[in-house]
Structure formats: C-alpha cells, structure tokens
C-alpha positions as CSV (number, residue, x, y, z in Angstrom):
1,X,20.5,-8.1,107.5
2,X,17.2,-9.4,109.1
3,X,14.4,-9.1,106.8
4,X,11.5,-11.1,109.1
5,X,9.1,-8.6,110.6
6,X,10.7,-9.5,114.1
7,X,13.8,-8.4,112.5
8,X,12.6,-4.7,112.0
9,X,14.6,-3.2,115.1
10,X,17.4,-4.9,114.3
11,X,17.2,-3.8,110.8
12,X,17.0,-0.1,112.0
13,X,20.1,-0.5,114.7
14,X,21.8,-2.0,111.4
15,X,21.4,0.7,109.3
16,X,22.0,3.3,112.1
17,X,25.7,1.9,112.6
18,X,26.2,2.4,108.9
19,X,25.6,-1.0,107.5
20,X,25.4,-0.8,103.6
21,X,21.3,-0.7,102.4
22,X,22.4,-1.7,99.0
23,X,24.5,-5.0,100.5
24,X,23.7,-8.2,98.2
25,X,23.8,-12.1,99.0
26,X,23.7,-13.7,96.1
27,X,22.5,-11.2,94.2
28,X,19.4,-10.2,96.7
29,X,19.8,-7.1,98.3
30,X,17.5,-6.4,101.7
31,X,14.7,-4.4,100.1
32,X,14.6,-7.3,97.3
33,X,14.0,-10.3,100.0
34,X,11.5,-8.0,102.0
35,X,9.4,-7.4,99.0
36,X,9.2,-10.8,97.9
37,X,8.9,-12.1,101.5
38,X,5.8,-9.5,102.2
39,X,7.3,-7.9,105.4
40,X,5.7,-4.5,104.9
41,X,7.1,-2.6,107.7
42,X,10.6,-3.3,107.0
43,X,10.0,-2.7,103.1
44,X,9.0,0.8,104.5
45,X,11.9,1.0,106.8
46,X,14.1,0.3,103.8
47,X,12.7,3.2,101.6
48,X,12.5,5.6,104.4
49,X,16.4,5.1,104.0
50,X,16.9,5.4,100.7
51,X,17.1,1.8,99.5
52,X,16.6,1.6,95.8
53,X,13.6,0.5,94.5
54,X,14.8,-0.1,90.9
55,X,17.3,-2.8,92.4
56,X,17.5,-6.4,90.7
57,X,17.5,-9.9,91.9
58,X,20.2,-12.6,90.0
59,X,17.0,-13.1,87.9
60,X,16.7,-9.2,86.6
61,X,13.1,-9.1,88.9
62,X,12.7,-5.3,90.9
63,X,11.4,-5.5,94.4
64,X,7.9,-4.2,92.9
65,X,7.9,-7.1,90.4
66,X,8.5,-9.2,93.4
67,X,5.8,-8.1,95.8
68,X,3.2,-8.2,92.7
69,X,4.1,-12.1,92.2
70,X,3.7,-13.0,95.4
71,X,0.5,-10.7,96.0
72,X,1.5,-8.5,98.5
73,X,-0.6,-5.7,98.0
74,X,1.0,-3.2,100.8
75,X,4.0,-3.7,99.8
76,X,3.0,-2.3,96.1
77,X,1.3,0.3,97.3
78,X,4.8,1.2,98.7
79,X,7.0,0.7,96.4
80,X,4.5,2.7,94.1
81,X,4.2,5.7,96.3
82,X,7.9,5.8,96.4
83,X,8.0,6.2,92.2
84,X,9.3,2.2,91.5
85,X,9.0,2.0,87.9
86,X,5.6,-0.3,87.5
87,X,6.2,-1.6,83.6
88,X,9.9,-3.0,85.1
89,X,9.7,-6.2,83.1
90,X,11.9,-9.4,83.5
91,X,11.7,-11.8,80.8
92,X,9.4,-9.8,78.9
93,X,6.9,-9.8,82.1
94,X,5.5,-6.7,83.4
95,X,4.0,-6.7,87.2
96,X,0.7,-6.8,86.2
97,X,1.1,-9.8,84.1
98,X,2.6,-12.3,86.7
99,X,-0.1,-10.4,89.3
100,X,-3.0,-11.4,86.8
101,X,-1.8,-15.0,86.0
102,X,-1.5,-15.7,89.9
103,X,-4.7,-14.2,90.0
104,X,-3.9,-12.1,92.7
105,X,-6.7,-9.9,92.3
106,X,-6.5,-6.8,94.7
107,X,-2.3,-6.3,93.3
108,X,-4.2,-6.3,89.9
109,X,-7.0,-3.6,90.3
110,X,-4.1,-1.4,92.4
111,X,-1.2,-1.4,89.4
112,X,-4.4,-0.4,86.8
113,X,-5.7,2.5,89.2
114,X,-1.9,3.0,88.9
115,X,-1.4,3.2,85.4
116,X,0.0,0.2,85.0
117,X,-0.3,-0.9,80.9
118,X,-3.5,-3.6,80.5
119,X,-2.5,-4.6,77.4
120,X,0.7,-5.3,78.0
121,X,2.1,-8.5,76.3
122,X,4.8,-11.3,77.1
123,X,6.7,-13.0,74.5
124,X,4.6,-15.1,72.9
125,X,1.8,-12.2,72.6
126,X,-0.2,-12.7,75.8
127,X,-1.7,-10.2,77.6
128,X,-2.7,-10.1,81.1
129,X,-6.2,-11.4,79.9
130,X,-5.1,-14.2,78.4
131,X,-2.9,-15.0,81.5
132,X,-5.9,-15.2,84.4
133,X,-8.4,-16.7,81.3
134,X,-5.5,-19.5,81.1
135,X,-4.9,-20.0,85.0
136,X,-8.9,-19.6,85.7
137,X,-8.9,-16.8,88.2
138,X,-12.4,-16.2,87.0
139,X,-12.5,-12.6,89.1
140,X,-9.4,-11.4,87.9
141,X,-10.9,-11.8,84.4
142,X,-13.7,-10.0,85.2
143,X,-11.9,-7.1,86.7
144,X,-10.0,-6.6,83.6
145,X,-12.5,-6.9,81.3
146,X,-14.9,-4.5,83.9
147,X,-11.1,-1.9,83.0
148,X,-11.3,-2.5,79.4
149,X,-9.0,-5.3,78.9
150,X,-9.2,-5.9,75.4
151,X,-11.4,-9.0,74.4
152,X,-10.2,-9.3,71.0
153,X,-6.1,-9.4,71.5
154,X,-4.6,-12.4,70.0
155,X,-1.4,-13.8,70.3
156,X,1.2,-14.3,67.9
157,X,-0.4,-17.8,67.1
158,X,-3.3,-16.0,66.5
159,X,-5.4,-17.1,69.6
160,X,-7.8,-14.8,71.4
161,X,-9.4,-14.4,75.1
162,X,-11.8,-17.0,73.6
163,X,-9.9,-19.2,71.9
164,X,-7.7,-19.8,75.1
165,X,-10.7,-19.8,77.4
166,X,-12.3,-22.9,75.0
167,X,-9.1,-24.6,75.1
168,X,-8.3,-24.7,79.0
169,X,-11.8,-26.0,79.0
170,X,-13.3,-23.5,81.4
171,X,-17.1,-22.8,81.2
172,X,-17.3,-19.7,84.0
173,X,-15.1,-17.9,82.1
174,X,-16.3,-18.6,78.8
175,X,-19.7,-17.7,80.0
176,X,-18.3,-13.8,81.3
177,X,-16.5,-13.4,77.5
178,X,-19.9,-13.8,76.5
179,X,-20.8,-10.5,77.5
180,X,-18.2,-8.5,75.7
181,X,-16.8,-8.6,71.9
182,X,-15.8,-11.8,70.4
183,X,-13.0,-12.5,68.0
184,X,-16.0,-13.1,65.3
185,X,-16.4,-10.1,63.4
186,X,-15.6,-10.0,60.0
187,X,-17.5,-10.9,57.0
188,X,-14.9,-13.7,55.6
189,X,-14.9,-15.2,59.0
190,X,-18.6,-15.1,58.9
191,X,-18.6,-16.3,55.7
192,X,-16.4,-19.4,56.7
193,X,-17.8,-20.3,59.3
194,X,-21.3,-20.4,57.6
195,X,-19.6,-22.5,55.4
196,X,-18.5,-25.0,57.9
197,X,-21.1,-25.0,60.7
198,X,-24.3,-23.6,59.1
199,X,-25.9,-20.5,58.4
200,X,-28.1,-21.2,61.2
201,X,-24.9,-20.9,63.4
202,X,-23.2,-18.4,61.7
203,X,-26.4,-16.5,62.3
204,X,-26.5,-17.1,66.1
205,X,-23.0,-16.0,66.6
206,X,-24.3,-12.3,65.7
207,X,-27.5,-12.6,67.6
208,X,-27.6,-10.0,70.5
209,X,-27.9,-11.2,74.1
210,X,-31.9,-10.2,74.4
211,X,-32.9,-12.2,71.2
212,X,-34.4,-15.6,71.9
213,X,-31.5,-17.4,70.4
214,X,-31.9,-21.4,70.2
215,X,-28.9,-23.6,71.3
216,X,-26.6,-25.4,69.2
217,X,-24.4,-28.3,69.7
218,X,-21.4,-27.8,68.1
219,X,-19.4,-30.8,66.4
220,X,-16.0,-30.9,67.4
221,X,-13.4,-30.9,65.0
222,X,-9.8,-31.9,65.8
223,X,-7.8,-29.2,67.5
224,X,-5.7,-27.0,64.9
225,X,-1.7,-26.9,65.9
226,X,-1.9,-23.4,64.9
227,X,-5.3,-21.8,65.1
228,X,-5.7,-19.0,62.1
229,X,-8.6,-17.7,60.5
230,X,-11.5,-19.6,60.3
231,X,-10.0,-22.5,62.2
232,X,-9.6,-19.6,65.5
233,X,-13.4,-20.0,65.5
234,X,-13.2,-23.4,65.2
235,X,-10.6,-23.4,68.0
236,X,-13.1,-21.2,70.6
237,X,-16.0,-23.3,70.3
238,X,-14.2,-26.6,70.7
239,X,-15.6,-28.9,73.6
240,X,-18.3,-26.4,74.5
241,X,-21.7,-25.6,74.3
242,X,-22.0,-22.8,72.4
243,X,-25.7,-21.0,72.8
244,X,-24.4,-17.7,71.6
245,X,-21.5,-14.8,71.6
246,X,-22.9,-11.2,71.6
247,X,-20.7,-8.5,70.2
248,X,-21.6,-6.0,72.5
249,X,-23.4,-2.5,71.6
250,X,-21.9,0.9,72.3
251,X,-22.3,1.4,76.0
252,X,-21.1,-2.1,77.2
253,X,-17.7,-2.1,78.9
C-alpha cells in the first residue's frame, strides 16, 4: 500500500476495494510508515478510515511516537486529535522525550499544550530536560524550562540539569539554567562546598542575579565516576566559568 504523498489516490482506490488498513510488512503497518515518513495527508486518509492509532512497529514504537521522532508536527497534531495515547512509551521513552532530545522544538511545545508528562523519565532517570541540555538544542531547553520543566531533577546517578549541562561542556545553556533553581540548596551542600571552594564561593552561589557579584575561577578537580553530594557541585562547575547561580524568587518561572 503506497504511503508517498503521490500515493494518496491510490491509497484511497486501495482501501475502497477492501484492502486490509491493518495489513503489516515486517511488522509496519500503513499508518506506521506514513507517520514516520511525515506524509500528512495520507496519515489523515488512514484515520478517516479507521486505522489504529495505538498500532506498533517490530520495535513496540506507535505511529504518534514515530511522527514525534522524526518532527512531524502535523502529523501529531493528527494522531492527537484522533485520541492516540501521547505517554505510549517504547523502551521506557515517552514522545516527548525523543521530541526533546532531537530537539524538535514546535512537536515539543504541541505534546505539553497537550498534556503530555514534562517530567517524564527514561531509564536511567532522565527527563526531557536533561535530554535537549545533553544534545544542546538550546531553544528546546528554554521552552521547557519557560513550561516548568523541573531544574532540579536528577538522575539515578544523581546528576542534575546542571551537572549534565557542565559536563557536555555547553556554555549557552549553562548560562539559561542560570536563571532558574540550581541543584545547590541545602545547608550540608553549602556547608561542603564552603569547605572545598571557599566561603567566598559558597557565598556567591546564593547571591541573587541583581547583586554585584564578582567572578570566580573555579579549579577543576578530576571528574567523579559517580557524581553524589558534594562532588554533584563539583561536577556542575567543572571546566566552566562560574560567576554565579541564582536560585530564583517566587515569581520566576
């Protein structure tokens, strides 16, 4: 069954002689390769007759978690109007996590006005966060932390927005976390931390974003296999400049 968008008529003439919707190759059935593919007018032909939009490729992925991979936004907004269940995960992996780590932006601010779950976590504790942070899509970071994404989530390692952000090296990002709660909160990680860097440091890390707060250079200690505690902090500020982290007052996002 043609699936290209050239292919629609011939999809419909298909269908109209009785050919099975539901018919697999391989384990893909048509609505599954459309999805994926993008080819919005013959995902739409599909659902207008009946094709189901909880079906599975060989890999347990749904059409919806397809089109949200590959960024197809109309295609989502489809299979969303037509009720396709938007936490289906495969692997562990909801739609909106493989949308934010491809940082296809647009699929990711459409599955949250949707309802789909922002903290929702792989495996290994990530959430969809910690996903764009890693990959760099700086304004799919930005969008989730503009929808409440939250800042301080950390993996089962123990590693935070911050921590991961420090680690892939990347400065843009690091500087938007700055605006929004850090993972240092707590008295005994203030504590150790003063302990290790400085109260002058320690100090800074508190500072609000309109205080005049001097810059430090931060020595750089060799990177923990498994981040916990104090060494988390240790972690986040490796190989950066660190000026200062704000935890952010009542009304910020």
């Amino acid at each position: 069954m043609g699936t290209r968008p050239s292919h629609e008529a011939v999809v419909k003439l298909l269908l109209e002689k009785g050919a099975d919707i539901e018919s697999e190759k391989d384990g893909w059935t048509p609505l599954l390769l459309a999805a994926k593919n993008g080819h919005e007018a013959v995902v739409k032909l599909l659902l207008e007759k009946g094709a189901d939009t909880e079906s599975e490729s060989s890999y347990g992925w749904t059409p919806l978690w397809h089109a949200a991979n590959n960024g197809h936004e109309a295609v989502v907004k489809l299979l969303l109007d037509k009720g396709a269940y938007i936490e289906s995960k495969s692997g562990g992996w909801a739609p909106l996590i493989y949308a934010a780590r491809k940082g296809h932006e647009a699929v990711v601010k459409l599955l949250l006005e949707n309802g789909a779950n922002i903290e929702s976590k792989t495996r290994n504790g990530w959430t969809p966060l910690i996903h764009a942070i890693r990959e760099g899509h700086e304004a799919t970071v930005k969008l989730l932390l503009e929808k409440g994404a939250n800042i301080e989530a950390s993996t089962r390692e123990g590693w935070t927005p911050l921590s991961h952000a420090a680690e892939r090296g990347n400065g843009a990002v690091a500087k938007l976390l700055q605006s929004y709660i850090v993972v240092f909160t707590h008295t005994e990680q203030h504590k150790r931390v003063e302990k290790r860097f400085g109260n002058s440091f320690a100090r800074a890390l508190l500072q609000p974003r309109e205080q005049s707060v001097p810059s430090f250079e931060v020595q750089v200690y060799p990177r923990p296999p498994e981040p916990r505690g104090e060494d988390i902090v240790c972690h986040a500020v490796e190989n950066i400049e660190v000026t200062y982290f704000p935890i952010a007052s009542d009304s910020a996002p």
